[in-house]
C-alpha positions, -999 to 999 in steps of 0.1 A, spaced: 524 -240 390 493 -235 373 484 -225 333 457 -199 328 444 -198 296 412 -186 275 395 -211 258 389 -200 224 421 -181 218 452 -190 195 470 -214 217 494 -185 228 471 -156 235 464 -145 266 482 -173 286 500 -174 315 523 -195 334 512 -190 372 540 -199 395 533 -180 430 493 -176 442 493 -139 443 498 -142 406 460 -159 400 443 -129 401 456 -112 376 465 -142 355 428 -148 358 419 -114 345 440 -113 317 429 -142 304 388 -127 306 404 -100 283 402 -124 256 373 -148 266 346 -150 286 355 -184 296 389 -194 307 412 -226 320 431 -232 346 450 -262 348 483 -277 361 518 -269 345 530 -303 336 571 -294 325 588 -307 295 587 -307 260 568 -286 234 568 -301 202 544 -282 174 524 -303 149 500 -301 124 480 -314 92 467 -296 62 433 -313 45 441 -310 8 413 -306 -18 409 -341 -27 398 -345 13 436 -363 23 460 -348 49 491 -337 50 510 -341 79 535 -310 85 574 -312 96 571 -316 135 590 -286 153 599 -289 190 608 -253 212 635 -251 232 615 -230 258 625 -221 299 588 -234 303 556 -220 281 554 -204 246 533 -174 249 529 -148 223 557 -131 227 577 -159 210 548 -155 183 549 -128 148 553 -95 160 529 -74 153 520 -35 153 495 -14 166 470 -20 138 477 -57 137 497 -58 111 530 -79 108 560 -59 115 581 -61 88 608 -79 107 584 -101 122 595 -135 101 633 -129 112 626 -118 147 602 -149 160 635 -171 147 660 -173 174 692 -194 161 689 -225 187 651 -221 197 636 -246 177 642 -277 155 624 -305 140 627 -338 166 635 -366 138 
């Protein structure tokens, strides 16, 4: 299995997780819809843990609380904020990207 992704997209948008050849094509394509370069690499299973830092004012970080998915194998934007034809957040967005059981932090 392969991973087709844009390059400078969030790392949700425009992915796809490529499993049979005839699906490169258009795996491919979609992922030119965002950017006019793209990568394809191999799909390596097993976890997906989310983290991240904040730089404060003063210049220090901030490490955030670690969050690991409980995915069948990639997080693509569907598991994402809902949004609707303008952009905009749905209004249920918040409640609907949080599935009881689909995520927790590791520690």
């Amino acid at each position: 299995p392969l991973v087709v992704k844009p390059c400078n997209e969030d790392n949700s948008r425009g992915i796809t997780l490529v499993k049979r050849e005839e699906e490169l094509a258009a795996a491919i394509d979609y992922a030119f819809s965002f950017d006019p370069r793209v990568v394809v690499d191999e799909y390596i299973a097993g976890r997906e843990v989310r983290a991240a830092c904040v730089e404060e004012a003063d210049g220090t970080l901030t490490v955030l609380p670690k969050i690991e998915y409980f995915l069948k194998d990639i997080r693509t934007s569907a598991h994402k904020l809902a949004t609707d034809q303008s952009g905009k957040l749905k209004s249920n967005a918040i409640q609907a990207a949080k599935k009881d059981g689909d995520r927790q932090c590791p520690a």
